[in-house]
Steps between C-alpha positions, in 0.01 A plus 500: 500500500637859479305714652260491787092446426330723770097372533220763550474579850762402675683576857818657437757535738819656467743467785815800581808407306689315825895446507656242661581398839830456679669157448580586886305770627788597728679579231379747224741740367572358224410357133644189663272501763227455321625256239594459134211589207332128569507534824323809527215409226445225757458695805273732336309218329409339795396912683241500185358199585457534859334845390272328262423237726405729787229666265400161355685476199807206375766602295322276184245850515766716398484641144798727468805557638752772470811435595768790547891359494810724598802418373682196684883607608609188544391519122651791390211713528301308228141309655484198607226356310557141531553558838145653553380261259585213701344661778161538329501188379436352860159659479391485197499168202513277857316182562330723748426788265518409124408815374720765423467906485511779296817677588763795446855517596673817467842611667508819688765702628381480886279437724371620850839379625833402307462092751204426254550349194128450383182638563116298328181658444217252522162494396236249578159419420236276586110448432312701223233320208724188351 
């Protein structure tokens, strides 16, 4: 499929654009800290589905996600796309969750702090006329 088929009526939700957590959470003051590009896609993977889960939704009801890379230095700068793709694929095209999602990846020069690596936009839906 490449694109995402939104029925009449439905419940949309779209949850804030999370970050990731701490490997440690003694320790965050650095990009190491919070882990390499998979590692982080992980962390915040699993933040949008407690979020979606604690307003009755599953990960298989999201339709889009845009997902916002800075450059790796351990990778000279360029994104670490495998490495978020790796991540995403724990989620999504699983035994769990066959289905997959409309998504974006785009590499920006920063985000709200220079320890995070990646930053996703989600938005789920649920219900409406089939």
């Amino acid at each position: 499929r490449r694109g995402a088929i939104i029925p009449a009526g439905p419940d949309l939700f779209v949850p804030s654009g999370p970050v990731a957590s701490p490997i440690d959470p003694a320790r965050a003051e650095k990009v190491e800290d919070y882990g390499d590009t998979r590692r982080q896609t992980v962390s915040i993977l699993d933040k949008i589905r407690g979020t979606l889960e604690a307003q009755g939704y599953a990960m298989r009801d999201i339709i889009k996600l845009t997902v916002f890379l800075v450059g790796d230095p351990a990778k000279a700068g360029a994104m670490d796309f495998a490495g978020m793709n790796e991540g995403f694929r724990q989620f999504f095209g699983t035994a769990d969750n066959p289905e997959t999602v409309a998504r974006s990846t785009v590499q920006v020069v920063a985000l709200t702090s220079p320890k995070y690596l990646v930053e996703i936009e989600a938005v789920a839906a649920r219900g409406g006329r089939p």
